[in-house]
C-alpha positions in Angstrom: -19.3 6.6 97.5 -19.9 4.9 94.0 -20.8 7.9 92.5 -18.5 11.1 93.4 -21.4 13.9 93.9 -20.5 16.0 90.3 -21.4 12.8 88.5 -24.8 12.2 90.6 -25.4 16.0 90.0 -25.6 14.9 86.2 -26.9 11.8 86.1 -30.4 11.9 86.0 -32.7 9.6 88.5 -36.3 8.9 89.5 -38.7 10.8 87.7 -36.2 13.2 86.2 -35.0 9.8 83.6 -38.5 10.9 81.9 -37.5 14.3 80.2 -34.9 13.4 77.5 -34.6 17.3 76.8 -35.6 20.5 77.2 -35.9 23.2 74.8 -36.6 27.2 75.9 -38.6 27.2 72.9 -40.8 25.0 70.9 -38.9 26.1 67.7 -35.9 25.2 68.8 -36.4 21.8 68.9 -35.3 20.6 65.2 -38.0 19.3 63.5 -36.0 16.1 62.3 -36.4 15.3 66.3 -40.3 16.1 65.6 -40.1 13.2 61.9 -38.0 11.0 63.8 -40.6 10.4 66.7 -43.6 10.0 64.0 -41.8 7.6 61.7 -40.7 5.8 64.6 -44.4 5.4 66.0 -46.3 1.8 65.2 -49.3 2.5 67.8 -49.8 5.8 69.1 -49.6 9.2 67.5 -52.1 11.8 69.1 -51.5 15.5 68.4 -53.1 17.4 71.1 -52.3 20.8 70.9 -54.7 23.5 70.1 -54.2 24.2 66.3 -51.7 21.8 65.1 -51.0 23.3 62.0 -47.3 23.8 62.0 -46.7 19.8 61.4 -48.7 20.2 57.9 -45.9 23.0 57.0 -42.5 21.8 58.8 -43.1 17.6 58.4 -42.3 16.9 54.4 -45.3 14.4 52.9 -46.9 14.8 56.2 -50.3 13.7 55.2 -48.9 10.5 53.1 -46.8 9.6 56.5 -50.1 9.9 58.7 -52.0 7.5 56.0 -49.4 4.8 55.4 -49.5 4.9 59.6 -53.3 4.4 60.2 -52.9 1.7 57.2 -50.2 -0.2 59.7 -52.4 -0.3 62.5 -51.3 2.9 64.3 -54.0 5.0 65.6 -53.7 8.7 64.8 -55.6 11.7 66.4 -56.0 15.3 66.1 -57.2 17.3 69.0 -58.0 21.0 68.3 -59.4 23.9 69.6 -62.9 24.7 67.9 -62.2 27.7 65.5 -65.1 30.0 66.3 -65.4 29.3 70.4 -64.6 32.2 72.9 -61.8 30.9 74.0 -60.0 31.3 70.4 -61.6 34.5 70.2 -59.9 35.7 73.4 -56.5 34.1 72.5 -56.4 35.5 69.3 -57.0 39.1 71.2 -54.2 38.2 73.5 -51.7 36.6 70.8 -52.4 39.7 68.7 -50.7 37.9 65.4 -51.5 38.2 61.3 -51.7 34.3 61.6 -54.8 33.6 64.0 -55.7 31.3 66.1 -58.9 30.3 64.4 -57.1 30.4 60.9 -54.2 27.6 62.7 -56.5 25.7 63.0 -58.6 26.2 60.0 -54.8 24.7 58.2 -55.5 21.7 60.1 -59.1 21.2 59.3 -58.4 22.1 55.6 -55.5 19.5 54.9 -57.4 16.5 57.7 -60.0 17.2 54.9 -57.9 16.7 52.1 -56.9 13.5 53.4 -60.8 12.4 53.7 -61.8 9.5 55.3 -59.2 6.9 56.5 -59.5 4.7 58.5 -57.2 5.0 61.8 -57.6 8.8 61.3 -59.6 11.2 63.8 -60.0 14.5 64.6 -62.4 15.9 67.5 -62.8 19.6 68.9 -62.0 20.0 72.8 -65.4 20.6 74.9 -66.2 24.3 75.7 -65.6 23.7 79.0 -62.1 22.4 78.2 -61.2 25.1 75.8 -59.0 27.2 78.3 -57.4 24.0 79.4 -56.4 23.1 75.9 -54.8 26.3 75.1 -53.0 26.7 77.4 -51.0 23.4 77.2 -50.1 21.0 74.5 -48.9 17.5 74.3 -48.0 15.7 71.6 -47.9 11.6 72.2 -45.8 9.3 69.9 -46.3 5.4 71.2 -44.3 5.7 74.6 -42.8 9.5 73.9 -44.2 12.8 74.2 -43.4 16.7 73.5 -45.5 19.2 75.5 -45.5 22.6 75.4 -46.6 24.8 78.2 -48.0 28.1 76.3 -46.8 31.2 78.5 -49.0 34.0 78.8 -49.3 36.1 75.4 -46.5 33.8 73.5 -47.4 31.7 70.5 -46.8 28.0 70.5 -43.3 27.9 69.1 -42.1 30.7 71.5 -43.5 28.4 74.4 -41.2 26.2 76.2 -40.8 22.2 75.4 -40.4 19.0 76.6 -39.0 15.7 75.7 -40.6 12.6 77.6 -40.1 9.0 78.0 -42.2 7.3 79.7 -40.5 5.5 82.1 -42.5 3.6 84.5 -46.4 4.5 86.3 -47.3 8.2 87.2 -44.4 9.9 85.6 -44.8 13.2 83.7 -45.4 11.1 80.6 -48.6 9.8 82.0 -49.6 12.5 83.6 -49.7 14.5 80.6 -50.8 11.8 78.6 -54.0 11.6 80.8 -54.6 15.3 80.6 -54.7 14.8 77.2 -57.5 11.7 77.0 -59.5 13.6 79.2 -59.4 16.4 77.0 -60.4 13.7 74.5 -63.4 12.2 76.1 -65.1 15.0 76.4 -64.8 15.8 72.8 -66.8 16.3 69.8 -66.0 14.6 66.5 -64.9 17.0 64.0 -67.2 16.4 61.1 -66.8 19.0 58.5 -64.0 21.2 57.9 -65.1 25.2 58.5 -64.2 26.9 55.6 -60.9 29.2 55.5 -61.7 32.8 55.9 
């Protein structure tokens, strides 16, 4: 044997080389991990989870970093759940938090509106039909890396489980995820004027 069976127990192989880490909870994943994937991005950053709105409060000059990216070249998206659909309605019953769902989002809308119109830069709203689909699982894409987040039954996002992933090759977890994610996109509808914060 080349490798004695303790070390092949550890060493990761196949499609297991695509999860860099895993974290029991969103929040425990520092958010230097979370700066360090978007300054490191030059083509890709697509944030794909339903309301977003924690990376406007945890990422320092967030919305300076997002421009000077979509000035380089890199393309930058915002997925998010529509703030007054039935679907937010019912997660915000379920969540049953001070900080709603439709307000999360609203952070998001208000500061993507703030930033105004540059180039590089869009935000859509998942289809009705996808709205269930969207909630309940988030992926975040940073050129070839991604963090998703599974959301468990009445948790909030950063008491959800994450994932670190590389892509490493065709039909991994990276794509797969990445394609639930552009499907969610092609369906959507271009967010075109931020809902006011209630």
């Amino acid at each position: 044997m080349i490798w004695p069976k303790a070390i092949k127990d550890r060493v990761k192989t196949g499609a297991d080389r695509e999860i860099i880490r895993s974290y029991p909870y969103r929040s425990a994943c520092p958010s230097t991990v979370w700066g360090e994937l978007i300054a490191s991005s030059s083509d890709e950053l697509f944030f794909a989870g339903y309301t977003n709105y924690f990376l406007w409060l945890e990422q320092p000059m967030f919305a300076s970093t997002l421009r000077r990216k979509a000035e380089s070249g890199c393309r930058v998206r915002f997925l998010l759940g529509n703030p007054d659909c039935e679907v937010t309605r019912q997660r915000e019953q379920i969540e049953d938090v001070s900080l709603t769902v439709s307000t999360r989002v609203r952070v998001t809308l208000e500061n993507l509106a703030k930033l105004g119109t540059v180039q590089g830069i869009e935000a859509r709203f998942s289809a009705t039909a996808d709205a269930a689909n969207h909630v309940s699982l988030s992926v975040f894409r940073f050129d070839n890396q991604a963090l998703v987040t599974p959301h468990l039954a009445r948790l909030v996002g950063h008491d959800s489980p994450l994932l670190h992933l590389r892509k490493h090759g065709d039909g991994g977890m990276f794509d797969r995820f990445a394609e639930h994610a552009e499907e969610l996109w092609s369906r959507g509808a271009p967010v075109e004027h931020a809902p006011a914060m209630q």
